[in-house]
Every structure is written in structure tokens, then in C-alpha cells.
Backbone and ligand atoms as CSV (ligand in chain L), in Angstrom:
chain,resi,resn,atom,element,x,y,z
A,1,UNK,N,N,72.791,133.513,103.389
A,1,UNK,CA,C,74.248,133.593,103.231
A,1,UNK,C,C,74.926,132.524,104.102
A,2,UNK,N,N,74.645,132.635,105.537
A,2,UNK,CA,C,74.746,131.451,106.492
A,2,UNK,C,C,75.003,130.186,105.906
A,3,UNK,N,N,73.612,129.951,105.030
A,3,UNK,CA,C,73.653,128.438,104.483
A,3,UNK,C,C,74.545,128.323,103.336
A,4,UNK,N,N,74.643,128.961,102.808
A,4,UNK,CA,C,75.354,128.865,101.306
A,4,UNK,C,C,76.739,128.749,102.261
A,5,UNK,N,N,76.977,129.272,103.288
A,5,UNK,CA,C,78.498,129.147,104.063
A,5,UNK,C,C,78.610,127.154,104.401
A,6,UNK,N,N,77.451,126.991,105.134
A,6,UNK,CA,C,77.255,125.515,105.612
A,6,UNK,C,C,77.904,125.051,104.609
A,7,UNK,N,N,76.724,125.164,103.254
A,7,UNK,CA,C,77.032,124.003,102.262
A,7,UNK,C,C,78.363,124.091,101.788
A,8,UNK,N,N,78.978,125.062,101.499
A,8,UNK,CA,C,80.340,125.139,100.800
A,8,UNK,C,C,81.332,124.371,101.968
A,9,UNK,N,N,81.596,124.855,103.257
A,9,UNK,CA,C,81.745,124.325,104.148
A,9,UNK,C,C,82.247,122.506,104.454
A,10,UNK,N,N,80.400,122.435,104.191
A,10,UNK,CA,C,80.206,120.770,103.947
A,10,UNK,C,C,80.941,120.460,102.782
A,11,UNK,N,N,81.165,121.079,101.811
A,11,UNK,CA,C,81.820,120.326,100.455
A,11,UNK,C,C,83.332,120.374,100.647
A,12,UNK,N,N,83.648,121.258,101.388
A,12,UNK,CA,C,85.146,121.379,101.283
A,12,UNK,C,C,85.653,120.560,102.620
A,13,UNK,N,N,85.158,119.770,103.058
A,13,UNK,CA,C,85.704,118.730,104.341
A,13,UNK,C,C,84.896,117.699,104.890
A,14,UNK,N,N,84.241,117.208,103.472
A,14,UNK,CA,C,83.459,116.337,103.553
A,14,UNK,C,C,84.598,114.817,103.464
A,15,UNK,N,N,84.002,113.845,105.269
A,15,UNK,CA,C,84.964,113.154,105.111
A,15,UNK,C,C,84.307,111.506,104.710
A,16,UNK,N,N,85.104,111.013,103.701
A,16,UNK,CA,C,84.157,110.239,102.976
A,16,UNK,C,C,83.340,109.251,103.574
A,17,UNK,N,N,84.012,108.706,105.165
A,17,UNK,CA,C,83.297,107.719,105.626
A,17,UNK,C,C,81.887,108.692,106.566
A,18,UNK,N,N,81.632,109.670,106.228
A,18,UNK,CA,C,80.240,110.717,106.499
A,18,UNK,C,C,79.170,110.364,105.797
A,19,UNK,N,N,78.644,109.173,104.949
A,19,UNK,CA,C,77.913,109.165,103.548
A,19,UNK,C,C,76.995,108.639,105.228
A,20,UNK,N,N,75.244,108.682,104.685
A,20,UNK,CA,C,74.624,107.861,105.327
A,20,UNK,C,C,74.792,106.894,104.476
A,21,UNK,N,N,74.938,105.432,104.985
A,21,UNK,CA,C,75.123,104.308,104.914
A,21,UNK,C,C,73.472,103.419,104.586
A,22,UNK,N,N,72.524,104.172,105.504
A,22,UNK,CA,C,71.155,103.737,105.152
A,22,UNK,C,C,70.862,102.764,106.027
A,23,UNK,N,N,70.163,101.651,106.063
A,23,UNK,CA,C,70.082,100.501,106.910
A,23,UNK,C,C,70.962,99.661,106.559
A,24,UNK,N,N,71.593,99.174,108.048
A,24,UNK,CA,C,72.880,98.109,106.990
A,24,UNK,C,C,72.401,97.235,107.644
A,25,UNK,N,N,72.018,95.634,106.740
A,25,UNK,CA,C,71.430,94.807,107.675
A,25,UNK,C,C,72.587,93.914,108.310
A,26,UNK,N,N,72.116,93.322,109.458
A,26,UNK,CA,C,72.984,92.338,109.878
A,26,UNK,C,C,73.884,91.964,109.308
A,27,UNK,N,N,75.672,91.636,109.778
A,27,UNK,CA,C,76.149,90.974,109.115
A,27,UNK,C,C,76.543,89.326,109.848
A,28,UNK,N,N,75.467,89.172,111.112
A,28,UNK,CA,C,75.661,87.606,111.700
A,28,UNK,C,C,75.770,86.733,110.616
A,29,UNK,N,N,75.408,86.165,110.027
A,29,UNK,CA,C,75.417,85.110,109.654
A,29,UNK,C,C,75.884,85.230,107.836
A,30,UNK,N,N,77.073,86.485,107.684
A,30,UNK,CA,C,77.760,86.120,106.583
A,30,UNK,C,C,79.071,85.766,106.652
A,31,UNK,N,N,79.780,85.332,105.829
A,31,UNK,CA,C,81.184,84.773,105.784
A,31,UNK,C,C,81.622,85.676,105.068
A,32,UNK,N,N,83.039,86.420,105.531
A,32,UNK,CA,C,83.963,87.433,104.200
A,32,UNK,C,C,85.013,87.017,104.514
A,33,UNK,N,N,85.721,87.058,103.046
A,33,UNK,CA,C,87.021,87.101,102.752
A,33,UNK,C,C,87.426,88.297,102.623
A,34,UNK,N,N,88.937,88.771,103.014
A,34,UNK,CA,C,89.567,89.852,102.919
A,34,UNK,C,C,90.929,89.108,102.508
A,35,UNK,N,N,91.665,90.273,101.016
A,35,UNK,CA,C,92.702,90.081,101.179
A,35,UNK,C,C,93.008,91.291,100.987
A,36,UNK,N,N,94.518,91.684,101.247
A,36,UNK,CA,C,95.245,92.521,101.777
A,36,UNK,C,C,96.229,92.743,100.947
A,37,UNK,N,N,97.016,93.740,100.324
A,37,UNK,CA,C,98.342,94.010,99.990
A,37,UNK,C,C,98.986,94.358,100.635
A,38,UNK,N,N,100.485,94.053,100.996
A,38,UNK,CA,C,101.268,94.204,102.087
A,38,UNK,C,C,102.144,95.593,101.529
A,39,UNK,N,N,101.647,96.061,99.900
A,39,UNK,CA,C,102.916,97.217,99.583
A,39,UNK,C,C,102.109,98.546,100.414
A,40,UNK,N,N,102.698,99.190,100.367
A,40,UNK,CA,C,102.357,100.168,101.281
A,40,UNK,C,C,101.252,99.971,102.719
A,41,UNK,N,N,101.858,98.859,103.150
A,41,UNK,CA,C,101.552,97.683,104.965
A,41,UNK,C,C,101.179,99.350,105.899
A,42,UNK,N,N,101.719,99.889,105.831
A,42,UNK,CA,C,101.456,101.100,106.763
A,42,UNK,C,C,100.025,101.940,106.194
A,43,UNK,N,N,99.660,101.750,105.548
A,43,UNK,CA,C,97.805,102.458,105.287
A,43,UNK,C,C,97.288,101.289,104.738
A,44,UNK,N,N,97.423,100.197,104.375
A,44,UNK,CA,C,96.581,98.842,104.450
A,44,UNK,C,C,96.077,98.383,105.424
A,45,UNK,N,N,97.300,98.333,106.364
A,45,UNK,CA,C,96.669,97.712,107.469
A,45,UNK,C,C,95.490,98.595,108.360
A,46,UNK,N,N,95.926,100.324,108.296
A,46,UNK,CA,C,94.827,100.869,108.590
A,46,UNK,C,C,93.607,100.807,107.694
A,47,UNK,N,N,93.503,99.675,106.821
A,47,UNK,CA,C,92.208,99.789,106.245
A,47,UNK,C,C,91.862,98.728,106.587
A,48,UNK,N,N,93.077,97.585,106.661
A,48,UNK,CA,C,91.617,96.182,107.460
A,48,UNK,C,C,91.819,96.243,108.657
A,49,UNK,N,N,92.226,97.190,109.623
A,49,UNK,CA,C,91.612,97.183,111.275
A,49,UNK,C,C,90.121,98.656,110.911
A,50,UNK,N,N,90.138,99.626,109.664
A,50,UNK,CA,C,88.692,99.966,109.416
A,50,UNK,C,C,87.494,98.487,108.874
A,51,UNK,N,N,88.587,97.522,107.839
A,51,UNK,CA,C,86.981,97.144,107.927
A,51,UNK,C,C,86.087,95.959,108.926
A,52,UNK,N,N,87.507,95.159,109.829
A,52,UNK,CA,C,87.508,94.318,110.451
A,52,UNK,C,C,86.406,94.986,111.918
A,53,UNK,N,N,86.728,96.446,112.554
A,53,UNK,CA,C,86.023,97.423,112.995
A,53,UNK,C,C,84.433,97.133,112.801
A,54,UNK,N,N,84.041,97.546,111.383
A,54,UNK,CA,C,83.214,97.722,110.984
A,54,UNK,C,C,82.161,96.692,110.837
A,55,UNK,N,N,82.737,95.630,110.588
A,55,UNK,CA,C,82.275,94.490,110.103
A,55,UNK,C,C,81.378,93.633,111.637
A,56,UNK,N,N,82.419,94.125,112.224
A,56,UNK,CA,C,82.359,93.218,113.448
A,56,UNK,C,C,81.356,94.709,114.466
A,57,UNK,N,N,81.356,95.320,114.208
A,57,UNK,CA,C,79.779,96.159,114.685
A,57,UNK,C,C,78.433,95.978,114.168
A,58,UNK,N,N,78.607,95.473,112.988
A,58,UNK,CA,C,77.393,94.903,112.482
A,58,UNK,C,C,77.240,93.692,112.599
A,59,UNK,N,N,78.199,93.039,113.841
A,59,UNK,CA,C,77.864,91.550,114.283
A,59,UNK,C,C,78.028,90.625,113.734
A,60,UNK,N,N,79.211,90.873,112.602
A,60,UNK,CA,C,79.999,89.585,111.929
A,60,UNK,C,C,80.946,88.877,112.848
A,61,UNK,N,N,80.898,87.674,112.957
A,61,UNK,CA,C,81.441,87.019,114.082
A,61,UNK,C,C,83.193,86.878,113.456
A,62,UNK,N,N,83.875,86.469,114.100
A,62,UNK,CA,C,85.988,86.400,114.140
A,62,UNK,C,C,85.345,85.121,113.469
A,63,UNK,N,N,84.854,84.492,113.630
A,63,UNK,CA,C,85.222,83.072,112.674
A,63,UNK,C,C,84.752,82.660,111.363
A,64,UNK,N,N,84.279,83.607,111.526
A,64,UNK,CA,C,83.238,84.196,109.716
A,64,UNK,C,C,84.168,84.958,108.920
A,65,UNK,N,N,85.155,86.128,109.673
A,65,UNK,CA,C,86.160,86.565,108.645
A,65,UNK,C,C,87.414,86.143,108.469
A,66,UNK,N,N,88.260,85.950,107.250
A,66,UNK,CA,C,89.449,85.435,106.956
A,66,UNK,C,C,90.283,86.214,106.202
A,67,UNK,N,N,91.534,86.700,106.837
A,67,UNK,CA,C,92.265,87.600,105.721
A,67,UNK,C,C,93.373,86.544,105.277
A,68,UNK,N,N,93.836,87.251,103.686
A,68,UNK,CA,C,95.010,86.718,103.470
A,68,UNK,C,C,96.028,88.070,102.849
A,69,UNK,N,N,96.863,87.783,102.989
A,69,UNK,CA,C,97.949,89.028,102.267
A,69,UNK,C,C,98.221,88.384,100.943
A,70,UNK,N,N,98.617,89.528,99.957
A,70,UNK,CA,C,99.035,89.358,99.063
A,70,UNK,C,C,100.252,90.433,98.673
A,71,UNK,N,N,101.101,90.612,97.897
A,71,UNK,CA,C,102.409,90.901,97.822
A,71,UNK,C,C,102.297,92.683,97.795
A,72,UNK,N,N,101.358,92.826,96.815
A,72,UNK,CA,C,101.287,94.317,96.150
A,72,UNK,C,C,99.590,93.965,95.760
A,73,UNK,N,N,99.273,95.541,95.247
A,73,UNK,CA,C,97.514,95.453,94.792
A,73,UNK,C,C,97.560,94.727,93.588
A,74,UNK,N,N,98.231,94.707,92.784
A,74,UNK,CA,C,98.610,93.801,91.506
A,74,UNK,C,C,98.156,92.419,91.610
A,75,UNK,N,N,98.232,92.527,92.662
A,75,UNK,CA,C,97.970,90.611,92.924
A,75,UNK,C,C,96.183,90.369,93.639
A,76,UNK,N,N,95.905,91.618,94.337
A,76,UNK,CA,C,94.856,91.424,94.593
A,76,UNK,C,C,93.982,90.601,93.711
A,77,UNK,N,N,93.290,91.035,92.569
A,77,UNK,CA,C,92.383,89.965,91.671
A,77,UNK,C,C,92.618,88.631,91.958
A,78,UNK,N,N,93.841,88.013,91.977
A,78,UNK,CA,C,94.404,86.263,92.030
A,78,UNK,C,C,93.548,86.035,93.374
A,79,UNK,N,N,94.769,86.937,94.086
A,79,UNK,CA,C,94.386,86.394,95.715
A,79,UNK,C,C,92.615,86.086,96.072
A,80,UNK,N,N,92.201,87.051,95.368
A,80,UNK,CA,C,90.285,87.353,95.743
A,80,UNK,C,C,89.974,86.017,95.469
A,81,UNK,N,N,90.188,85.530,93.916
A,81,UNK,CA,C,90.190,84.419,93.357
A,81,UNK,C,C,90.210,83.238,93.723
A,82,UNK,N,N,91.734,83.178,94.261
A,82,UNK,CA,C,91.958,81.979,95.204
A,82,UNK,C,C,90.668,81.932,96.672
A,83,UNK,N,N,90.506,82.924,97.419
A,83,UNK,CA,C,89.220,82.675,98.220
A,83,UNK,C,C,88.162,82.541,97.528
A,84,UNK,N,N,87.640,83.295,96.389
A,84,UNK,CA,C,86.238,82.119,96.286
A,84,UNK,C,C,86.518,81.235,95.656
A,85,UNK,N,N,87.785,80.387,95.586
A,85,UNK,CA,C,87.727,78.791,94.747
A,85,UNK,C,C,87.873,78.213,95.948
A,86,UNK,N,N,88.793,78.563,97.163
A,86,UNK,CA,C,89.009,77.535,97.973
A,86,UNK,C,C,88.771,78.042,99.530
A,87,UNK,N,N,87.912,78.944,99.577
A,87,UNK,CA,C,87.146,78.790,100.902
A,87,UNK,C,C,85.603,79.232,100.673
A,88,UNK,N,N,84.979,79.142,101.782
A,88,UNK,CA,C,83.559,79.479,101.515
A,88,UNK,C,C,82.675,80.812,102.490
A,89,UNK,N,N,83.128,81.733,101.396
A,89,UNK,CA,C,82.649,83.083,101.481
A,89,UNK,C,C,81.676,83.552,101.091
A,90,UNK,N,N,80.524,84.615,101.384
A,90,UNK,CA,C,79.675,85.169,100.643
A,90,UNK,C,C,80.502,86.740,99.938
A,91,UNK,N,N,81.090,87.457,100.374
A,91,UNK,CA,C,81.691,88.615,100.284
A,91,UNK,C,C,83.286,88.355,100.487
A,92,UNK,N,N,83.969,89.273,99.159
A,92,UNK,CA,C,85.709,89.320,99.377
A,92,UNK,C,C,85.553,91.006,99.362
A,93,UNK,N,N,86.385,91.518,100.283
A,93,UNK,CA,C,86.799,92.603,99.959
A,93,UNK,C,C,88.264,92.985,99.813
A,94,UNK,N,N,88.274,93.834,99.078
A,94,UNK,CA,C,90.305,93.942,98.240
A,94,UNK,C,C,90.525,94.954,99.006
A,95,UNK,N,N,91.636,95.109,99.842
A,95,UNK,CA,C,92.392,96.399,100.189
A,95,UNK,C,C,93.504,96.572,99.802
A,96,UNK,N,N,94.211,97.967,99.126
A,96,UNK,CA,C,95.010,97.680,98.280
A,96,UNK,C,C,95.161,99.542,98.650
A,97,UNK,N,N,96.937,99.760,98.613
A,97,UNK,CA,C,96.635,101.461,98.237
A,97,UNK,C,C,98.174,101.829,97.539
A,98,UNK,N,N,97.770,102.511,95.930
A,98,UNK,CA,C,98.995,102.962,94.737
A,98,UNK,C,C,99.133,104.056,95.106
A,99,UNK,N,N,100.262,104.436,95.352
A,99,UNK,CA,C,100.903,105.848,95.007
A,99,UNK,C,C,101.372,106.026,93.867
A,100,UNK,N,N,101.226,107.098,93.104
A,100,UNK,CA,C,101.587,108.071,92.388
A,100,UNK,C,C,103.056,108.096,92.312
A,101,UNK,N,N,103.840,107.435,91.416
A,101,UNK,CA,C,105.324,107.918,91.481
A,101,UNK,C,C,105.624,108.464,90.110
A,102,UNK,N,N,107.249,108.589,89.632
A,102,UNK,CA,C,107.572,109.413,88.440
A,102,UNK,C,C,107.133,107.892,87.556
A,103,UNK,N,N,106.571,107.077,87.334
A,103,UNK,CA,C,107.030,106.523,86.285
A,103,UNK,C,C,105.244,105.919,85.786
A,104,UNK,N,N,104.950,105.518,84.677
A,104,UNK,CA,C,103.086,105.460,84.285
A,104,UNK,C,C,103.246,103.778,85.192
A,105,UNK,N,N,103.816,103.523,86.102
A,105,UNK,CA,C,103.792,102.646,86.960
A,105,UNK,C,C,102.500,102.301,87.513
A,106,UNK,N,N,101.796,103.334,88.195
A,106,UNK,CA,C,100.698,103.317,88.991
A,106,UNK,C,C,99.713,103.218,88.103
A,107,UNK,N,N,99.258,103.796,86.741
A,107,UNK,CA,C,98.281,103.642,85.646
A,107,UNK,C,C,98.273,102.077,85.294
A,108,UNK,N,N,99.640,101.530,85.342
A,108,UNK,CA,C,99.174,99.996,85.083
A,108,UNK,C,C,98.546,99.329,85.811
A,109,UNK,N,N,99.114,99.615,87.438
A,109,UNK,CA,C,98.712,98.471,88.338
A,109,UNK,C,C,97.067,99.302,88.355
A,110,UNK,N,N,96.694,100.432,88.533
A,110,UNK,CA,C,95.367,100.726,88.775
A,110,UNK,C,C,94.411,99.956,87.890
A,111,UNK,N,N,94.644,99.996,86.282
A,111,UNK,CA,C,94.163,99.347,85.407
A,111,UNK,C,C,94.075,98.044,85.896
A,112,UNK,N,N,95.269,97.097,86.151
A,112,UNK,CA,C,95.488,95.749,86.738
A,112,UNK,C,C,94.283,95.577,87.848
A,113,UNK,N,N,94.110,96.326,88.503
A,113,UNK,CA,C,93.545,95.974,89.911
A,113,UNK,C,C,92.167,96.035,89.456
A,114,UNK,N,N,91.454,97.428,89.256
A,114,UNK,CA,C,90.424,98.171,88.666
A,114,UNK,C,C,89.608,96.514,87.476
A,115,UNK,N,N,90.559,96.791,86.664
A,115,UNK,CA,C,89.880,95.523,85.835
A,115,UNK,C,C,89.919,94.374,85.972
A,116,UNK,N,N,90.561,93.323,86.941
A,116,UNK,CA,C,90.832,92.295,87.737
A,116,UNK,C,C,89.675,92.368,88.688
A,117,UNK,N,N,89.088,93.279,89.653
A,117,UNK,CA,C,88.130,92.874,90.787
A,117,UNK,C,C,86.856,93.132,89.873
A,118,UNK,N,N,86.585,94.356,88.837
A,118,UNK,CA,C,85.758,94.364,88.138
A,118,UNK,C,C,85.712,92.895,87.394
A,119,UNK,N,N,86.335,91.805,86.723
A,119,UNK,CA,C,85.752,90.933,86.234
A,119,UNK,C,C,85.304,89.975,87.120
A,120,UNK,N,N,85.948,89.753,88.128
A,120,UNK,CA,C,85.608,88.915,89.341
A,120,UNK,C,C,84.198,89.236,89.527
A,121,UNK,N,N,83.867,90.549,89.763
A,121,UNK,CA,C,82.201,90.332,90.021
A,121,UNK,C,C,81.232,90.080,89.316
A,122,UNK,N,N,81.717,89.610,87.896
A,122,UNK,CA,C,80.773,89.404,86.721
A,122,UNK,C,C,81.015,88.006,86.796
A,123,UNK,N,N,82.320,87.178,86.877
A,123,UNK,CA,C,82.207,85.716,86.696
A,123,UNK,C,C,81.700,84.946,88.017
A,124,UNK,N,N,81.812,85.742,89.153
A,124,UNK,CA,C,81.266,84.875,90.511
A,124,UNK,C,C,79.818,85.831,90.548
A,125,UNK,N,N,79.152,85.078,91.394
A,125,UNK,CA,C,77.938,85.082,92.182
A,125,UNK,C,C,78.011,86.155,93.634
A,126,UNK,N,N,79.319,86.607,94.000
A,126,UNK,CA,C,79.545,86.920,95.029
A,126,UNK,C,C,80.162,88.582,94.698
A,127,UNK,N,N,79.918,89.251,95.853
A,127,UNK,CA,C,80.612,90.599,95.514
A,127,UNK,C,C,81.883,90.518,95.891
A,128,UNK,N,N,82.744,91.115,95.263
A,128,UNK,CA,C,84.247,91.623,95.392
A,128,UNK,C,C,84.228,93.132,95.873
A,129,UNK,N,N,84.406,93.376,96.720
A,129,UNK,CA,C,84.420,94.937,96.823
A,129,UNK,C,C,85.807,95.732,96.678
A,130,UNK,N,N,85.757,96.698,96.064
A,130,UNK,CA,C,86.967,97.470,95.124
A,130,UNK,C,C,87.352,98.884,96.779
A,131,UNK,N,N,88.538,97.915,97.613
A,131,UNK,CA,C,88.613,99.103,98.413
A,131,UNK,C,C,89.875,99.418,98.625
A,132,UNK,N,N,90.347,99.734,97.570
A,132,UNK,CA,C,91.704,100.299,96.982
A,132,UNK,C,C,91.877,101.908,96.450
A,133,UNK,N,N,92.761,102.185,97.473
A,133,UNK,CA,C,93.124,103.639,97.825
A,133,UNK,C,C,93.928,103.880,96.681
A,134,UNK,N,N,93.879,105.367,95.624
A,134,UNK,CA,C,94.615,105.807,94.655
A,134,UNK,C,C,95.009,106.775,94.514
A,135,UNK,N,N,96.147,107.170,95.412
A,135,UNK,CA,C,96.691,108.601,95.473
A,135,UNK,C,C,97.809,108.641,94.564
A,136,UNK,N,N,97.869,110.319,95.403
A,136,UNK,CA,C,98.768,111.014,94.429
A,136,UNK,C,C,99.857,110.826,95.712
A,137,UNK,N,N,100.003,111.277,96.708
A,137,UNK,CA,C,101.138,110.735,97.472
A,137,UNK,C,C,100.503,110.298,98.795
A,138,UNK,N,N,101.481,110.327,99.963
A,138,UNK,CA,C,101.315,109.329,101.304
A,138,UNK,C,C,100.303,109.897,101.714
A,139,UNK,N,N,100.423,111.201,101.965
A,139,UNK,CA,C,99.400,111.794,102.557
A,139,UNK,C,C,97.967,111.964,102.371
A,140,UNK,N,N,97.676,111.824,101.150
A,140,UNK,CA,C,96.478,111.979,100.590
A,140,UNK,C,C,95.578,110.532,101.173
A,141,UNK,N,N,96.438,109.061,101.018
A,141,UNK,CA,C,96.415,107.853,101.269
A,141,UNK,C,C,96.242,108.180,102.540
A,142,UNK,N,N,96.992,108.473,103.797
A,142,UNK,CA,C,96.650,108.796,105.553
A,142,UNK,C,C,95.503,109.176,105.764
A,143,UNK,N,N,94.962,109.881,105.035
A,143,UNK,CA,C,93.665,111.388,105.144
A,143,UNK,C,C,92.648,110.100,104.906
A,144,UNK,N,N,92.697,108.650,104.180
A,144,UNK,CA,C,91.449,108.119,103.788
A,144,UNK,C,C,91.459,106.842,104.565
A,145,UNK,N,N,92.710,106.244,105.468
A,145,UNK,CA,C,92.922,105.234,105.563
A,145,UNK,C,C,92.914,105.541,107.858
A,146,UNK,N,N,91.616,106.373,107.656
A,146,UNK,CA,C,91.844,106.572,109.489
A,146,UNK,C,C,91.897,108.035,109.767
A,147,UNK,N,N,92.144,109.079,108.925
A,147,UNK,CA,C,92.625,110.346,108.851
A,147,UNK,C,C,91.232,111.371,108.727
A,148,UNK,N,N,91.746,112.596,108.120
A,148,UNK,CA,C,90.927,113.475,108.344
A,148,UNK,C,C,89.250,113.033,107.119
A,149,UNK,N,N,90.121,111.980,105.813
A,149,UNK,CA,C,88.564,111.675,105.402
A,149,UNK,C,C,88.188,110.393,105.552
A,150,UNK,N,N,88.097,110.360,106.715
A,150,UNK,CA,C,87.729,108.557,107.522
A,150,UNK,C,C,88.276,107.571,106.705
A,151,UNK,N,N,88.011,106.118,106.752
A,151,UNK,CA,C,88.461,105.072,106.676
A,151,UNK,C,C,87.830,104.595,105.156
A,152,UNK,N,N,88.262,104.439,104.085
A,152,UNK,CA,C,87.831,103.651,102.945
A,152,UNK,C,C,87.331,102.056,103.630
A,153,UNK,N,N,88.058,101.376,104.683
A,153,UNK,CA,C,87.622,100.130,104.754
A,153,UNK,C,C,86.363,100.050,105.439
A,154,UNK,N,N,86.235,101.501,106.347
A,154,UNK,CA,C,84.680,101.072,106.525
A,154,UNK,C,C,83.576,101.011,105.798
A,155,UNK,N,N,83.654,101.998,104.736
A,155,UNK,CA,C,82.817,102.051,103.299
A,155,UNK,C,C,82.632,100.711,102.530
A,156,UNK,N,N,84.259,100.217,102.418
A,156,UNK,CA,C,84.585,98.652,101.892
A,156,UNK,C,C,83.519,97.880,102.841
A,157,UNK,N,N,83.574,97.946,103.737
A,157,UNK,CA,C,82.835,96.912,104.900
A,157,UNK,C,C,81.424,96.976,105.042
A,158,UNK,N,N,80.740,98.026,104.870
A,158,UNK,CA,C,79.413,98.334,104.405
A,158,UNK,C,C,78.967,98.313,102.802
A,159,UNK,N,N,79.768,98.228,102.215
A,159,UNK,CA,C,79.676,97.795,100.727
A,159,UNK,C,C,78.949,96.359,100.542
A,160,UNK,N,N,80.153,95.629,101.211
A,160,UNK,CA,C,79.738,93.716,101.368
A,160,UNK,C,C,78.956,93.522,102.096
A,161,UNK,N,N,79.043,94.283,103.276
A,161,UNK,CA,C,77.668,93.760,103.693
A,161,UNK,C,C,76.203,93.973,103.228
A,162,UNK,N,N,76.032,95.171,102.488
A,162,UNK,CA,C,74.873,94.742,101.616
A,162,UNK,C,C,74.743,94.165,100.435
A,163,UNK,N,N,75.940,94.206,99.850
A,163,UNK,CA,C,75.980,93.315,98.413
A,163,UNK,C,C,75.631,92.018,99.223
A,164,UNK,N,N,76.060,91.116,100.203
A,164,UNK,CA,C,75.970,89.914,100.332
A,164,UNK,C,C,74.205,89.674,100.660
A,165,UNK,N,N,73.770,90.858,101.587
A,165,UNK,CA,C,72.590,90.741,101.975
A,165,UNK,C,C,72.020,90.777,100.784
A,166,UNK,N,N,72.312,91.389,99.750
A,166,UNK,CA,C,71.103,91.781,98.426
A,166,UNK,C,C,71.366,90.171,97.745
A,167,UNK,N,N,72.431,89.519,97.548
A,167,UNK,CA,C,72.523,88.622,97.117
A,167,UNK,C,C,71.497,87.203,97.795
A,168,UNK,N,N,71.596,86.949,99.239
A,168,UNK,CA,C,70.798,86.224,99.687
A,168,UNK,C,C,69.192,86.698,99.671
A,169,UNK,N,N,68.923,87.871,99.740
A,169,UNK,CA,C,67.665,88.410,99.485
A,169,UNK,C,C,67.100,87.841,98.113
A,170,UNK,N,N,67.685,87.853,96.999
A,170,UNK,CA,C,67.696,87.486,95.944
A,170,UNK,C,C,67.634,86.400,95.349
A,171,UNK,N,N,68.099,85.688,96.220
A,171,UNK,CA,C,68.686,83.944,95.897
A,171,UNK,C,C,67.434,83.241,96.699
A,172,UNK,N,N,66.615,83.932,97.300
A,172,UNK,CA,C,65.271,83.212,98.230
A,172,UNK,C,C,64.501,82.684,96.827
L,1,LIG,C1,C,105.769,97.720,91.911
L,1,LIG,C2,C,104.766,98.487,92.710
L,1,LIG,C3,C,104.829,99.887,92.772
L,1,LIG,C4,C,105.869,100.682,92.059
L,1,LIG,N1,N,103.964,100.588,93.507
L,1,LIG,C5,C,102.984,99.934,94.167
L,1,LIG,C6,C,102.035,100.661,94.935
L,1,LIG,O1,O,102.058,101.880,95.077
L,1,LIG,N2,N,101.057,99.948,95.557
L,1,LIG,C7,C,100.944,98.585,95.460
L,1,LIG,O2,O,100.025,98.006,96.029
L,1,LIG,N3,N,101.851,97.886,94.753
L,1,LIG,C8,C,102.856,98.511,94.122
L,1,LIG,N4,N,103.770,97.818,93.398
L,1,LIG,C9,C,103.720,96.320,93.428
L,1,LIG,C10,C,102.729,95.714,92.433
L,1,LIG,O3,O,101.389,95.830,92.888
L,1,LIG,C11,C,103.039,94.193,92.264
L,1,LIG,O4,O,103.079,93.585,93.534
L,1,LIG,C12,C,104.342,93.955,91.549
L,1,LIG,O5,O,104.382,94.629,90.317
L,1,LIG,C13,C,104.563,92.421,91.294
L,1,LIG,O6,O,103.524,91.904,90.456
């Protein structure tokens, strides 16, 4: 009975940055791009001080990562874009977070974003990582961005770092 308490327990406050992660190899000697949406700046930015955090515990050096902002998540895809045409990255990761308002507003840009970083990783060589928050309101967004279900950017940040590692593993 005990356990059946645990597990239910575990399911009902399971906080997402809790996953084992597995071995994450080194990230010395990769280069990432990050760009950023500045619309909702108050849980973005708590996602690139999660993945900048993160990144830089697995020993990615400050001169290896580069952020840029972009206006809203809408724009994310371009912005990603513009870094792998004109700098030299192994890994971009997108931070981006929609709220839920009265109008099918948020269904577009999700679509926009969703299918924008998804084609990016089919036409480049490089991973794009999709670390864009999609709530229903602020709060739900707080709870993932530092809050009670940890940080999406650290997930984002352990994402690239093994996509990039699997990529050079690969490319030997
Ligand atoms: C317009 C808009 C709205 C209503 N909501 C959000 C949001 O919740 N999160 C977000 O990142 N961006 C939002 N935007 C801005 C769009 O992403 C985009 O910047 C504009 O439509 C201009 O292309």
C-alpha cells in the first residue's frame, strides 16, 4: 500500500527537470547558440540563466556560448537560422514561452514555432533544441521556468549537449 502511495505520490509532483539525464558527456569543446524571445522576458530569461547554469556545469566555456534575442517565439525559427548561417555553432537552443489567451492566437504562434525549429533540424546538420514553454497561464510557465517543476532550460541544455556529442560521435 506504502508503495502504491510512493508511486502515485511520485506522479503527482514529478518535477520535470527530475528525469535522469544519463551520462552527459562533456560540453568543453562545443560551441552553442542560444536565442531568446524577449515576449514574456520575465520566464525567458529564467530559462537562459537555467540553461546558461547548466551548460556551463558541464564545462562549456563563456566564449563558446552566444545569445541573441529575438522579439516574440514567432521569430525564434529566423533568429536560430540566422546563427547557423552566420556564426559557428554546433548546437542552437530556442527559448521561447506562449500563454494561452482569449483569442486561437497562441495555436498559431505554437504551430509557427513547433514547425519552424522542427524544419531547422532536418535542413541543418546541427540540433535546434525546442525549449519553448506552452501554457495555459503565468503560473503554470513559473512552475517550469525555476519553480516547483524545475527549469525547461536545463533539459534544453542537456538536450544539445548530447545531440551535439551524438553528432560529432557520428561525423568520426
Ligand atoms: C503577439 C504575441 C502574443 C499574443 N503572445 C505571445 C506569447 O505569449 N509569447 C510569445 O513569445 N510571443 C507572443 N506574441 C508575439 C509573437 O511571437 C510575434 O513576436 C509577433 O506576432 C510578431 O511576429
Amino acid at each position: 500500500m506504502r508503495f502504491i502511495f510512493l508511486i502515485f505520490k511520485r506522479m503527482t509532483t514529478v518535477n520535470l527537470s527530475d528525469y535522469d539525464p544519463g551520462r552527459v558527456p562533456s560540453a568543453s569543446e562545443i560551441r552553442f547558440g542560444i536565442v531568446v524571445s524577449d515576449w514574456n522576458s520575465e520566464i525567458t530569461m529564467k530559462l537562459l540563466i537555467g540553461v546558461i547554469n547548466t551548460l556551463k556545469k558541464h564545462d562549456a566555456a563563456d566564449n563558446n556560448i552566444i545569445v541573441k534575442h529575438v522579439p516574440g517565439s514567432f521569430e525564434l525559427p529566423l533568429g536560430a537560422q540566422f546563427i547557423a548561417e552566420y556564426d559557428d555553432v554546433d548546437a542552437i537552443i530556442c527559448l521561447g514561452c506562449v500563454i494561452q489567451g482569449e483569442t486561437p492566437h497562441f495555436t498559431y504562434i505554437c504551430q509557427g514555432v513547433t514547425q519552424g525549429i522542427t524544419q531547422l533540424n532536418l535542413d541543418y546538420n546541427i540540433p535546434f533544441v525546442f525549449g519553448v514553454l506552452t501554457t495555459a497561464n503565468k503560473q503554470q510557465a513559473l512552475e517550469r521556468a525555476g519553480g516547483k517543476h524545475g527549469n525547461k532550460g536545463d533539459e534544453a541544455a542537456i538536450t544539445a549537449i548530447k545531440m551535439a556529442a551524438l553528432q560529432r560521435q557520428m561525423e568520426k
